[in-house]
C-alpha positions in Angstrom: -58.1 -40.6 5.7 -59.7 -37.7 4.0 -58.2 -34.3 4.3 -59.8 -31.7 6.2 -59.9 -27.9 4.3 -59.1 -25.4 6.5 -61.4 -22.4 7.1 -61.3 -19.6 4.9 -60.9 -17.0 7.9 -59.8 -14.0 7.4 -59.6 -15.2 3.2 -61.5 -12.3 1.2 -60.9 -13.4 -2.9 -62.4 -16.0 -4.4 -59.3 -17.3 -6.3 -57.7 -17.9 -3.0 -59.8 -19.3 -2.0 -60.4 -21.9 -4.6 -56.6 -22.0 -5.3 -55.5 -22.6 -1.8 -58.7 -25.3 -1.2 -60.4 -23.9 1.9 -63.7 -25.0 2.8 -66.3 -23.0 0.6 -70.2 -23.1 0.4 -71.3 -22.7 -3.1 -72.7 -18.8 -3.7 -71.8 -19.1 -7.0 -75.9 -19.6 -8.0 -75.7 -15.2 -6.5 -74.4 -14.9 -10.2 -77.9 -16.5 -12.0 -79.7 -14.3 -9.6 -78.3 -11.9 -10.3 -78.8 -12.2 -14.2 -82.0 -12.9 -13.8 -82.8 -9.3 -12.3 -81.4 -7.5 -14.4 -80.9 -4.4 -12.2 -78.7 -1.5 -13.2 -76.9 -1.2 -9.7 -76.7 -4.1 -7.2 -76.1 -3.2 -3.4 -74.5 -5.6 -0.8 -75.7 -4.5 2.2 -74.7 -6.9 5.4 -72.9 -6.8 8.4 -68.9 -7.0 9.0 -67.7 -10.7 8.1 -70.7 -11.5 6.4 -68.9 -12.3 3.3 -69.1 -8.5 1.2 -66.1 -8.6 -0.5 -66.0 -12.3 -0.8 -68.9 -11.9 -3.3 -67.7 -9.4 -4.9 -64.4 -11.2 -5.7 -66.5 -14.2 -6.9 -68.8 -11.9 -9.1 -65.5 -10.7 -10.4 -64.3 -13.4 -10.8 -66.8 -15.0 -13.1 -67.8 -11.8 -14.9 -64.7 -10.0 -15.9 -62.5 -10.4 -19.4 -59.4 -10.5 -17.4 -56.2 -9.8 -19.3 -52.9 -11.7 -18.3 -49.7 -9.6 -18.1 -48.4 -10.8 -21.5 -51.9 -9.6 -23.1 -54.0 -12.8 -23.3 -57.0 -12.9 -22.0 -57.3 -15.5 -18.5 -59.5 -18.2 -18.1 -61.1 -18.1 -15.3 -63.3 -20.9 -15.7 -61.3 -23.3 -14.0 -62.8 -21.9 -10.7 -66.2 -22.5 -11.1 -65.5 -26.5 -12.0 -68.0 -28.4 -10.3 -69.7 -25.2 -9.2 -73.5 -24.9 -9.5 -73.4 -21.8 -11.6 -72.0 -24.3 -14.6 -75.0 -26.6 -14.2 -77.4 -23.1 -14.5 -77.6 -23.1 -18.7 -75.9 -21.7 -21.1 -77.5 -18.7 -20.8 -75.7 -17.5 -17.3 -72.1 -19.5 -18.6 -71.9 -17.0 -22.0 -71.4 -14.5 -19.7 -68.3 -15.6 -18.3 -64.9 -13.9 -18.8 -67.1 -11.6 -21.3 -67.0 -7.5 -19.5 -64.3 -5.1 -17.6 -65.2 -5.3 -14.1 -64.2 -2.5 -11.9 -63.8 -4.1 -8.6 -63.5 -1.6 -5.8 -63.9 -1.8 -1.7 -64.2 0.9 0.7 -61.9 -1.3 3.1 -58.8 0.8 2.1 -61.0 4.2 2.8 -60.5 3.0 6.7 -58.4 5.7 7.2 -57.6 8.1 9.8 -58.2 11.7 8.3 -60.7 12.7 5.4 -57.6 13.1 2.6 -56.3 9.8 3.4 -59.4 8.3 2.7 -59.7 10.2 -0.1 -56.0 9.3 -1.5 -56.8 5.5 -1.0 -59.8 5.5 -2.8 -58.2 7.5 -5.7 -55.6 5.1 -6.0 -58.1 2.1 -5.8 -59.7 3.8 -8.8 -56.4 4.4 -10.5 -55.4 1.0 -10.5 -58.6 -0.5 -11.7 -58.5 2.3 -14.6 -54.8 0.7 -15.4 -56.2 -2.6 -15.3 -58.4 -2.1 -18.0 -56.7 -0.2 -20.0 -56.7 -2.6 -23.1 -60.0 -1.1 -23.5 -58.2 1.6 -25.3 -56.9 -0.6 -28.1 -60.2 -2.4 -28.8 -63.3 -0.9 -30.5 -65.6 -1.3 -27.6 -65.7 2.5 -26.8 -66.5 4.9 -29.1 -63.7 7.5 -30.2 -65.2 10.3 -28.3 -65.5 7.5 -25.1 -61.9 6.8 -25.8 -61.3 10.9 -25.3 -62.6 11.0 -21.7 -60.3 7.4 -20.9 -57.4 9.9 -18.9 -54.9 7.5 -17.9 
């Protein structure tokens, strides 16, 4: 008897959700569209529970050079195995794993007074600036870029 997945509710990162094997409809083609328009800034505007942050994670997901805690860099492709994005063409694939990604959500702004909004959201940015703080030791940013990288 095959195995049902469970539904993803409530489940908001892709890895999760691939990890853990819940039910998922393929999105992943969001990623060639995206490509494809080339726009500087991409906005994600739907309703609550439409799947926001989902996308984002996903986007993530596939986009970012993530480094491991012991310096190597992860492979994330094993989460997009039998995805539609890998049947796309190598032009979408090479840009897997390739740029920092600075994932942030306004979920943790929910907060009941102006400062503690604020507070979350600085330490949301904070943490992504820690995450990609091997920047520092490559040559990606110039010297005077590397000036302005206040950790």
């Amino acid at each position: 008897m095959k195995r049902k997945r469970p539904i993803p509710i409530g489940v908001e990162f892709y890895k999760q959700m691939i990890e853990d094997g819940y039910y998922y409809i393929d999105k992943t083609l969001l990623i060639k569209d995206i490509l494809e328009q080339k726009s500087i800034v991409t906005l994600f505007t739907r309703p609550r529970r439409f799947g926001k942050t989902l996308a984002q994670s996903m986007l993530k997901t596939f986009f970012e050079k993530e480094m491991l805690p012991d310096g190597t860099v992860a492979d994330n492709s094993v989460y997009f195995q039998g995805k539609k994005i890998m049947a796309a063409g190598e032009e979408y694939i090479k840009h897997m794993g390739q740029y920092p990604v600075i994932f942030l959500s306004l979920k943790s702004a929910k907060q009941p007074a102006l400062w503690t909004a604020s507070e979350k959201l600085q330490e949301e940015l904070i943490k992504e600036y820690r995450r990609h703080s091997y920047i520092m030791e490559g040559d990606l940013l110039l010297p005077s870029e590397k000036k302005n990288f206040f950790l």
